[in-house]
C-alpha positions in Angstrom: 0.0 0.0 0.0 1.2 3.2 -1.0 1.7 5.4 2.1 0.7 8.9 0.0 -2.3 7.5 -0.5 -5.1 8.5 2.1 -6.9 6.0 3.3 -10.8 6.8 4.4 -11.8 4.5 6.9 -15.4 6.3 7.7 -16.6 8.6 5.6 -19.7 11.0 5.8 -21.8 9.4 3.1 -22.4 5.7 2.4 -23.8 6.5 -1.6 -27.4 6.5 -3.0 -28.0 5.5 -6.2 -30.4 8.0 -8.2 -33.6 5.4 -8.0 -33.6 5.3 -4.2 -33.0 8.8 -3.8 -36.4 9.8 -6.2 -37.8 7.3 -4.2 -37.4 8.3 -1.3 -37.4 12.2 -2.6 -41.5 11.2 -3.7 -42.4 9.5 -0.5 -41.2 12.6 1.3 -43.6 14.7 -0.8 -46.3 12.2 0.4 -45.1 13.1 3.8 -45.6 16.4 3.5 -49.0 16.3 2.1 -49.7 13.4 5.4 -48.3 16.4 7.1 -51.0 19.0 6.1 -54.0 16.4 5.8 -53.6 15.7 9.4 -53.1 19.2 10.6 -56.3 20.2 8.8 -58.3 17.1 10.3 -56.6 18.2 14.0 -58.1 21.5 13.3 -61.4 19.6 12.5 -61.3 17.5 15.1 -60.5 19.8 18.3 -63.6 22.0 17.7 -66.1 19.1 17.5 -64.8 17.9 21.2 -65.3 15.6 23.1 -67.0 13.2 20.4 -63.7 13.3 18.5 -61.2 13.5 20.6 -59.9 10.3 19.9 -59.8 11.0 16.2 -57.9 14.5 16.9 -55.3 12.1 18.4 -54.8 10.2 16.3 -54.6 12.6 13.6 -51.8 14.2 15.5 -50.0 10.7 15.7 -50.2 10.2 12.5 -48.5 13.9 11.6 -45.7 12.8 13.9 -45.0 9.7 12.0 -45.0 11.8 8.5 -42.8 14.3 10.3 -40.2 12.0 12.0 -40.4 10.2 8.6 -39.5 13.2 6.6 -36.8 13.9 9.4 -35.1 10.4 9.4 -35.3 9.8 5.6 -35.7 12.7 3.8 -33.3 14.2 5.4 -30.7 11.6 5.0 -31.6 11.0 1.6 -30.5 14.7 1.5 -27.1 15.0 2.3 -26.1 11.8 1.2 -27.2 12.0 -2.6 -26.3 15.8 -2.1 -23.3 15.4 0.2 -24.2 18.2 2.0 -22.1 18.3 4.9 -24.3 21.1 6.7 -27.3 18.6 7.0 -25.0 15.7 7.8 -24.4 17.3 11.1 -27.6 18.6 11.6 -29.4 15.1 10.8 -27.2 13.6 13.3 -27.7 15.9 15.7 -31.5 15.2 15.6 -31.6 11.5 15.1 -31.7 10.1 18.5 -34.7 12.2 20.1 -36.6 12.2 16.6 -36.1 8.2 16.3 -37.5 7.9 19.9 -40.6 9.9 18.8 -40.9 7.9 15.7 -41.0 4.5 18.0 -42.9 5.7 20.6 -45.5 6.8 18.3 -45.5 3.8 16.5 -46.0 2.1 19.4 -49.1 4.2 20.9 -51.1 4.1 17.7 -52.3 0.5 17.8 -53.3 1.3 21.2 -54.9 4.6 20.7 -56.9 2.4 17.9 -58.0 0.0 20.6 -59.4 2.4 22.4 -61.0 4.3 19.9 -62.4 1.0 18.5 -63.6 -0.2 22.3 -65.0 3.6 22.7 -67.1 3.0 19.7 -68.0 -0.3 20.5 -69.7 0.7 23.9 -71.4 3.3 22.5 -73.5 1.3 19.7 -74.1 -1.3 22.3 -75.6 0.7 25.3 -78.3 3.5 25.5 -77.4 6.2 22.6 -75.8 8.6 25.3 -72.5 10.9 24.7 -71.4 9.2 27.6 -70.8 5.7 29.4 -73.2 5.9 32.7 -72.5 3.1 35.3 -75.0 0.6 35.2 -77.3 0.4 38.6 
């Protein structure tokens, strides 16, 4: 091995080829339109409370999986196609907190949509009320 030569152990970017990057580049524009749907249907949602608050909810869930989505792979997709160094450090800056949002809300949604399935459940069963009375 010739000495002169530098050798680079880690670099900043592993490569994209072109297809992944549209790819990914098109799902991020889906994102962004998940991203405005679901702010529009929180908007919705919070003035018709408390029938919807469940819905609201999970609206807003579903904006923080289009936004941490955006962050983690869109980004990335960014400034390694790009080799932007600037979003390099700011992507991993941001990647630990915004992957824990991305699996916590990943893991609250299923449950959110327990509940709002048992909500709805108890309310087509019982007495047509707003709200579960104890039974006497």
């Amino acid at each position: 091995m010739n000495f002169s030569q530098e050798l680079e152990e880690c670099g900043f970017f592993e490569g994209y080829t072109l297809q992944r990057f549209v790819i990914i580049t098109v799902f991020s524009m889906v994102s962004i339109f998940g991203i405005l749907a679901n702010m529009l249907l929180m908007a919705v949602f919070w003035r018709t409370l408390p029938s919807s608050v469940y819905l609201a909810c999970l609206s807003s869930m579903d904006m923080l999986i289009c936004l941490t989505y955006l962050l983690l792979f869109g980004v990335d997709a960014g400034f390694v196609y790009l080799r932007n160094k600037t979003l390099f450090f700011l992507y991993h800056r941001y990647i630990i907190p915004i992957f824990f949002i991305a699996k916590t809300v990943q893991f609250a949604i299923p449950f959110l949509l327990i509940l709002i399935t048992l909500e709805r459940y108890v309310w087509t069963t019982r007495e047509k009320t707003r709200f579960v009375s104890p039974q006497s």
